[in-house]
N, C-alpha and C positions, 0 to 999 in steps of 0.2 A: 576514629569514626569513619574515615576514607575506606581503612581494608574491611571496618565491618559492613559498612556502607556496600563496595565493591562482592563481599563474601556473597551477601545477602542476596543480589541482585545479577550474581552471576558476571556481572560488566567491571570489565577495567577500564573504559572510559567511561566518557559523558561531556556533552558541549550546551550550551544555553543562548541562546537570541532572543532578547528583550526587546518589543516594539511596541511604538507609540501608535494604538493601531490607526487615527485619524490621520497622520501625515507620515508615517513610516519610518520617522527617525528612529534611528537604533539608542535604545537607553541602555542598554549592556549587551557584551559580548563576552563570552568564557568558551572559547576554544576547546578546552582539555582541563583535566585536574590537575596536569602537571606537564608544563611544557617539556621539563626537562628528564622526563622518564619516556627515555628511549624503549625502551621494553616495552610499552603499551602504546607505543606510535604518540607521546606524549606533545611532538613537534608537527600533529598534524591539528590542524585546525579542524576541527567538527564541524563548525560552523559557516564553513566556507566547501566541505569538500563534498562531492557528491554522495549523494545518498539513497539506498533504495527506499523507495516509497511507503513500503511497508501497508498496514493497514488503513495510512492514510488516505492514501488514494481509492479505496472503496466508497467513501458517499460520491464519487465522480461517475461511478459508476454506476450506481443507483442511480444518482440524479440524472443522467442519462437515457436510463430505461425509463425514469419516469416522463421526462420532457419528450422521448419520442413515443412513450402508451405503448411500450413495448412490454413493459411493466410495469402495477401499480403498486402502491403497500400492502395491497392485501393478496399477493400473486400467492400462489401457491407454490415453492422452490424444495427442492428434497436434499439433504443433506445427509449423501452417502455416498461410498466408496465410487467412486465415477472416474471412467477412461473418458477423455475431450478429443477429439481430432484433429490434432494439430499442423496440419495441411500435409497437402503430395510431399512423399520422402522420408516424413517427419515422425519418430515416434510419438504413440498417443502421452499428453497429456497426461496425468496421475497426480492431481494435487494431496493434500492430506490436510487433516486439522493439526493444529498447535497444539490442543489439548488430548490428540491420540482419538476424540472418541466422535461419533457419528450422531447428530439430532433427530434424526429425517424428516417428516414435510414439516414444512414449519413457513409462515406469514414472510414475505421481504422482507419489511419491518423490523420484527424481528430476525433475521438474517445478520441484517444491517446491523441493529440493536448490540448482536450477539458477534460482532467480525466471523462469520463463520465464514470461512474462506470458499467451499464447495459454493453452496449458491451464489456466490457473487463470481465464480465464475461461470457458473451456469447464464447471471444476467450479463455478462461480457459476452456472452457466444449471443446472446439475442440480439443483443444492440452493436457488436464489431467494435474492435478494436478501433478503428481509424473516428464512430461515432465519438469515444467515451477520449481520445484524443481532443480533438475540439472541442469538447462540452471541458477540458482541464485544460484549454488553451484560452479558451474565452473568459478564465477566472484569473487568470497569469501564471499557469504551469505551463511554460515551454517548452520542457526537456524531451519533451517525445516526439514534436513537430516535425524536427528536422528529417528523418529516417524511419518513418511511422512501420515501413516494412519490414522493418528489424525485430518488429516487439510480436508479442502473440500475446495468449487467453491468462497468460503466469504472470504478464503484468497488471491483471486486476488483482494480485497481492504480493508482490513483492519484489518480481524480477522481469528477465527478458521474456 
């Protein structure tokens, strides 16, 4: 079941964190499928080790644009092939979709709805990087605080 499990889904790992969401005791933790499969980094703990944010971090960013009426649910965002200005020195910007393909205008909302990665970068360039930091520091996401100058418009889906 593991390698049809792993076939299916493309992934040789996977880690799991169980919490009690009212007082945050850990009810389980599963690191890895296997600690001892070296090959798949089996000794590394999932669950402890940093992680890109992934899609996650997109309703931060929305709730951001919402809280400063920078943007609402019913914005109008276009969802297409888009260069971003990624400041003096720096080549432009160039995100893509995960699915290859382009929506265009399309509601926040749905944006949101739909992770489409284009407009929610487009609502990162409204509201700034260092906004959509605070509005995920104010919830307990820390990891950006330190060095806010380090990150740009790629970290409202996935990276630096």
């Amino acid at each position: 079941l593991d390698r049809l499990a792993a076939a299916k889904a493309n992934a040789s790992q996977a880690a799991l964190l169980s919490m009690e969401p009212n007082t945050g005791e850990v009810i389980s933790m599963v690191g890895s499928r296997d600690y001892f499969d070296t090959a798949a980094q089996g000794n590394v703990n999932g669950t402890l080790a940093w992680q890109q944010p992934g899609s996650s971090i997109k309703p931060f960013v929305y709730l951001t644009g919402f809280m400063t009426n920078k943007v609402t649910p019913a914005t109008m965002l276009n969802d297409t092939r888009t260069a971003f200005n990624a400041g003096a020195g720096q080549p432009l910007y160039v995100p893509n979709e995960s699915d290859g393909k382009y929506w265009g205008p399309m509601l926040a909302r749905d944006a949101l709805a739909n992770s489409r990665n284009i407009p929610t970068v487009q609502v990162m360039e409204k509201i700034g990087v260092s906004a959509m930091v605070t509005t995920a520091s104010k919830a307990g996401i820390n990891n950006y605080s330190n060095n806010q100058g380090a990150y740009g418009l790629s970290l409202s889906l996935r990276s630096r």
